[in-house]
Wavefront OBJ file of the C-alpha trace (Angstrom):
o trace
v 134.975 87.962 97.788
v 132.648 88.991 94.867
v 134.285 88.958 91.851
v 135.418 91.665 89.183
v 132.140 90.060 86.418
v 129.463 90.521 88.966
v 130.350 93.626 91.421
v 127.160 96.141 90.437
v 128.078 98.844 88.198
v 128.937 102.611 89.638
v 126.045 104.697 89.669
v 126.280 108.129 89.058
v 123.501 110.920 90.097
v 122.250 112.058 86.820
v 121.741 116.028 85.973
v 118.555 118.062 86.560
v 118.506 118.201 82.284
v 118.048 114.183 82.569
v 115.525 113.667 85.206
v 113.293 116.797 83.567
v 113.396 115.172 80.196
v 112.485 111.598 81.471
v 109.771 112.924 83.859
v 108.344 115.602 80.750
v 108.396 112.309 78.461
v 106.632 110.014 81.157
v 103.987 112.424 81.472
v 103.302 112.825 77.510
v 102.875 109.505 77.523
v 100.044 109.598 80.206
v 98.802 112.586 78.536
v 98.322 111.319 75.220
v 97.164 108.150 76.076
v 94.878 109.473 78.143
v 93.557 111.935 75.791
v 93.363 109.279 72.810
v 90.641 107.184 74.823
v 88.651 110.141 75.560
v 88.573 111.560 72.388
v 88.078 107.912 70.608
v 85.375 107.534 73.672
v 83.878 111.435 72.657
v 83.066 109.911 69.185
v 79.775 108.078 68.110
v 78.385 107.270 64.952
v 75.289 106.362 64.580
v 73.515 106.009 61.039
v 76.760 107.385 59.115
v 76.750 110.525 61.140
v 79.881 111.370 63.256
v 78.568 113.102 66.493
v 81.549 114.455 68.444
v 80.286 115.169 72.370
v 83.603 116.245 74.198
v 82.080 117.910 77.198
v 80.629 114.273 78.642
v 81.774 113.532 81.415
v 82.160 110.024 80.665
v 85.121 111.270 78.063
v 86.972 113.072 80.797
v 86.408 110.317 83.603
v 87.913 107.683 80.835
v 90.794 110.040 79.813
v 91.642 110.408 83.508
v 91.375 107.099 84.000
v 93.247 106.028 81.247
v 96.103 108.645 81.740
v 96.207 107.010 85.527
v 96.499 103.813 84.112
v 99.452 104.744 81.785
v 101.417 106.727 84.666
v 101.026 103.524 86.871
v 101.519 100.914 83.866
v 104.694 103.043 82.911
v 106.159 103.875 86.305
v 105.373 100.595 88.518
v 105.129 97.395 85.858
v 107.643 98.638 83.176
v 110.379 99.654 86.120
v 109.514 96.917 87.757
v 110.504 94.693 84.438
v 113.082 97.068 82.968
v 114.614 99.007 86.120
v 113.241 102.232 84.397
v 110.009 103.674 82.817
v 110.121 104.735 79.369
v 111.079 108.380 79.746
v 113.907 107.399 81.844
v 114.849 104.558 79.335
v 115.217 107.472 76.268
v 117.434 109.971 78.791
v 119.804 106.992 80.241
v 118.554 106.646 83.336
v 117.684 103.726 85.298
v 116.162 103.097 89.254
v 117.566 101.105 92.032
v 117.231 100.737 96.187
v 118.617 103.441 97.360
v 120.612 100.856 100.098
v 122.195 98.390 97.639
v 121.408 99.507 94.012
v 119.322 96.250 93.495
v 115.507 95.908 91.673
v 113.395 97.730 93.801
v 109.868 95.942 94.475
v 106.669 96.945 93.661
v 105.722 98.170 96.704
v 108.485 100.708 96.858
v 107.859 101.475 92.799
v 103.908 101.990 93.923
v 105.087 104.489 96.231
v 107.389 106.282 94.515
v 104.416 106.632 91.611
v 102.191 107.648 94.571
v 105.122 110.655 95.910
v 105.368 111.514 92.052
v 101.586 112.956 92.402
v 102.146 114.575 95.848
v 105.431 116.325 94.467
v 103.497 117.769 91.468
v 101.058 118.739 93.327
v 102.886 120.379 96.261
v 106.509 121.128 95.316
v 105.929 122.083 91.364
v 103.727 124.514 91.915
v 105.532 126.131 94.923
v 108.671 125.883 92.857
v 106.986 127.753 90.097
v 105.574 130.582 92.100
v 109.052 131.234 93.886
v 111.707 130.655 91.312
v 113.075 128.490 93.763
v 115.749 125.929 93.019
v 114.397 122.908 94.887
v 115.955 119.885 93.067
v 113.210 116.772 92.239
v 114.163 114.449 94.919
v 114.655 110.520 95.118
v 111.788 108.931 97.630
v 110.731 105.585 99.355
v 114.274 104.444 99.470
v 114.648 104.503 95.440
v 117.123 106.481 93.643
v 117.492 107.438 90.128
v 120.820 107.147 88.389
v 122.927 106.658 85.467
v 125.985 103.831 85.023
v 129.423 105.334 85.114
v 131.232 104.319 82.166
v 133.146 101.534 82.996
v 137.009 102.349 82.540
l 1 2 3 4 5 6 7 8 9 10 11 12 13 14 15 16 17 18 19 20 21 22 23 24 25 26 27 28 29 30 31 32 33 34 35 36 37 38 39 40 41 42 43 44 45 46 47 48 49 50 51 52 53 54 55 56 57 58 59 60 61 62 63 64 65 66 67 68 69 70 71 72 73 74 75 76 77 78 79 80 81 82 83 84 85 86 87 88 89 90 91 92 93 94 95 96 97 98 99 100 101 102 103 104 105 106 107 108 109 110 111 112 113 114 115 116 117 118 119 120 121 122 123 124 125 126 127 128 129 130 131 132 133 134 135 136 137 138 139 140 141 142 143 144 145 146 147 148 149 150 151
């Protein structure tokens, strides 16, 4: 018999209003960190003057690459260490195996992060166009939730 101090806490599906805000702060984050190594890489000096040279395509591939790096530093390592990436930290929200509520591993949070990109891609867009009212969905056996208040 598992006792009262260690049964897992109720979790609750959280509201579309949540999982927007964490997923719109998650990809600021990417964004501007992305965007603050290309411009910082756009930038050379050279004798005192400042030459600015944002159409290289060295700037974007580093921004890209950055932003990637964020997304997957924010959405894989941090949930992996925290049970939630930032944006889902700041709206009360936290991930956990869809089976048993435990840490999921990084396998599962790598393919979550992967599904994130194909449900931009795909299902935003499509959503967009058709005013539908698809709901973001939970993937790889990894659901998002919020603890119940315990009573």
């Amino acid at each position: 018999m598992v006792s009262q101090q260690y049964a897992p806490a109720r979790v609750v599906a959280p509201s579309q209003a949540r999982r927007v805000a964490a997923a719109v702060i998650d990809g600021l984050l990417a964004l501007v960190g992305g965007l603050a190594a290309g411009g910082a890489a756009g930038v050379k000096v050279s004798d005192g003057v400042v030459e600015v040279r944002p159409l290289s395509p060295a700037v974007w591939g580093l921004a890209l690459g950055v932003a990637v790096g964020v997304s997957f530093a924010n959405h894989v390592l941090l949930t992996q260490a925290a049970r939630a990436s930032l944006g889902k930290m700041i709206s009360g929200l936290r991930v956990g195996r869809a089976t048993d509520g435990r840490r999921p591993g990084l396998v599962r949070l790598t393919g979550r992060w992967l599904f994130g990109f194909y449900w931009m891609v795909v299902f935003v867009p499509v959503h967009l166009a058709t005013d539908s009212d698809v709901a973001q969905q939970d993937a790889v056996g990894i659901r998002v939730g919020r603890r119940a208040h315990r009573t």
